[in-house]
C-alpha positions in Angstrom: -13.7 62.8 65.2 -13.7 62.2 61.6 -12.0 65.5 60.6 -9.3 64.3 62.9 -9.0 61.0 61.6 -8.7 62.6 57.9 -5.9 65.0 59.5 -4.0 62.4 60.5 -4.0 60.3 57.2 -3.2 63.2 55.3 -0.4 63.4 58.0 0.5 59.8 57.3 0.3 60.0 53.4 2.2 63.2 53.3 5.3 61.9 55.7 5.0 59.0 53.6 5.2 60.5 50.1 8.2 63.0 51.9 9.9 60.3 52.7 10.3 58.4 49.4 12.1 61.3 48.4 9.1 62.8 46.0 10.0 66.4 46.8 13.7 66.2 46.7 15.1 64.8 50.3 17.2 62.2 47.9 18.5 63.7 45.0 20.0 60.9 43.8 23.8 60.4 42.2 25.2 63.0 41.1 26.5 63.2 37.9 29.4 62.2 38.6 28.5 59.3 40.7 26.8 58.2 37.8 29.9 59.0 35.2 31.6 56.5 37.6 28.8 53.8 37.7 29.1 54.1 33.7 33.1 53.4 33.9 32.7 50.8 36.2 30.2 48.7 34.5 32.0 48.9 31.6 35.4 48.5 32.1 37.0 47.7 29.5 40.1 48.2 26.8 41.1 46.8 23.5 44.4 44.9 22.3 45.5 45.7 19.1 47.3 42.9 17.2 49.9 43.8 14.6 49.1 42.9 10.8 51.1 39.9 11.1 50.3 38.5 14.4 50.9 34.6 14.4 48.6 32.4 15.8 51.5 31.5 18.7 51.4 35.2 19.3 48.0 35.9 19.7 47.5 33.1 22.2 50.6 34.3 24.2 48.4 37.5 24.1 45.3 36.0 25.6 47.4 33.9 27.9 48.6 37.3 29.5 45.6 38.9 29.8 43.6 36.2 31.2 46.3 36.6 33.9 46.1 40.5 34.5 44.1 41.2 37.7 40.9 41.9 37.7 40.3 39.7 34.3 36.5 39.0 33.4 36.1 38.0 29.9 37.3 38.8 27.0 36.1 38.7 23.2 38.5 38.1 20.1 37.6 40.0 16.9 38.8 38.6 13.8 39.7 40.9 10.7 36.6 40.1 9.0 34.2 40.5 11.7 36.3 43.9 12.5 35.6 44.7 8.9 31.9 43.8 9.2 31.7 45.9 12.2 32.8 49.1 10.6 31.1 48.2 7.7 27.6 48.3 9.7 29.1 51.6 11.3 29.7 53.3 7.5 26.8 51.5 6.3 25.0 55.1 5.4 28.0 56.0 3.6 30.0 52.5 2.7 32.0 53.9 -0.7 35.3 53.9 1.4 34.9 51.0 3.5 34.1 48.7 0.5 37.3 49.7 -1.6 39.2 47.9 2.0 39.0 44.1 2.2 39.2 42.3 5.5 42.7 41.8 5.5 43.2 45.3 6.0 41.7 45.1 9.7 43.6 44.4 12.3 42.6 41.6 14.8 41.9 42.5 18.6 40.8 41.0 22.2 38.4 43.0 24.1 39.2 42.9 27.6 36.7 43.2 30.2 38.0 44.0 34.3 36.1 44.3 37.5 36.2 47.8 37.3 37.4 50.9 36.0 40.3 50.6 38.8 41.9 47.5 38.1 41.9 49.0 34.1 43.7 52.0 35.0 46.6 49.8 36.6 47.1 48.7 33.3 47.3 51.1 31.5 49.5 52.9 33.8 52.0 50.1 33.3 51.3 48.4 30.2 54.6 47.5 29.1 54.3 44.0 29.9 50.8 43.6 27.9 51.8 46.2 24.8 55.6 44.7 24.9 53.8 41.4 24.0 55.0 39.9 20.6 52.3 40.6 18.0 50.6 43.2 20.2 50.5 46.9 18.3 48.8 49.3 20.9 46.7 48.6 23.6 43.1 51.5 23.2 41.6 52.9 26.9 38.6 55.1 26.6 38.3 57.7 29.4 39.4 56.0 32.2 38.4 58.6 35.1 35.2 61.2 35.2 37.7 64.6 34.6 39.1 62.3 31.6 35.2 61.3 30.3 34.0 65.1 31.1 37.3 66.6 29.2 37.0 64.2 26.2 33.2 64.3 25.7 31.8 67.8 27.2 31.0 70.5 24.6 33.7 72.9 23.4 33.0 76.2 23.3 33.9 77.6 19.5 34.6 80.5 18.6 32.0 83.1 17.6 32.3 84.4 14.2 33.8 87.7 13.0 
């Protein structure tokens, strides 16, 4: 009777331990699904103000944007703190970043959407955002997984001769 009741715990435990997917019934997301997760939690893109944005301008900017469906948040970076930025980034090798002041940086918005969706309809018509006065370019990363996987993947090079 005891050797049974072993048997079945062991039973128990093992359908139990199966079941949480400790031997590879649930795999998981796939890469891709998790390429995706990435985008979406991040969905983002940058506008680029010209040199000599006004002041009028760059609230007309974040007047439009606030409006663009999907809007979250966004963040305004100033020339200096764009210059501190990339100063931080260079900071191993800063010789060319010091010889540029601040007021060679151009100003920007980060704007943050719901998801990687409501981005790419921007982008794919963002004359009324980048036809803005003041506005230079508007900057998307990858936008879809083939784009994020083409951009970032490993190239193959070329084997010497």
């Amino acid at each position: 009777m005891r050797a049974l009741k072993i048997v079945v715990v062991l039973l128990l435990a093992v359908a139990g331990v199966t079941g949480c997917g400790l031997f590879g019934d649930d795999p998981g997301p796939s890469q891709d699904e998790q390429i995706q997760q990435i985008l979406d939690e991040n969905a983002s893109f940058t506008v680029m103000l010209k040199h000599d944005a006004t002041a009028a301008q760059r609230q007309s900017v974040e007047t439009a944007v606030r409006g663009l469906p999907g809007f979250t948040g966004l963040t305004f970076t100033d020339k200096q703190e764009a210059y501190e930025r990339t100063r931080q980034l260079f900071s191993a090798n800063p010789a060319g970043v010091d010889e540029i002041g601040p007021e060679h940086f151009p100003e920007s918005f980060e704007v943050r959407m719901t998801d990687i969706t409501a981005v790419r309809k921007v982008r794919d018509a963002q004359a009324p955002v980048k036809n803005l006065p003041g506005v230079d370019q508007l900057v998307f990363a990858c936008l879809t997984v083939a784009e994020c996987k083409d951009r970032y993947s490993p190239k193959p090079t070329a084997s010497p001769s």
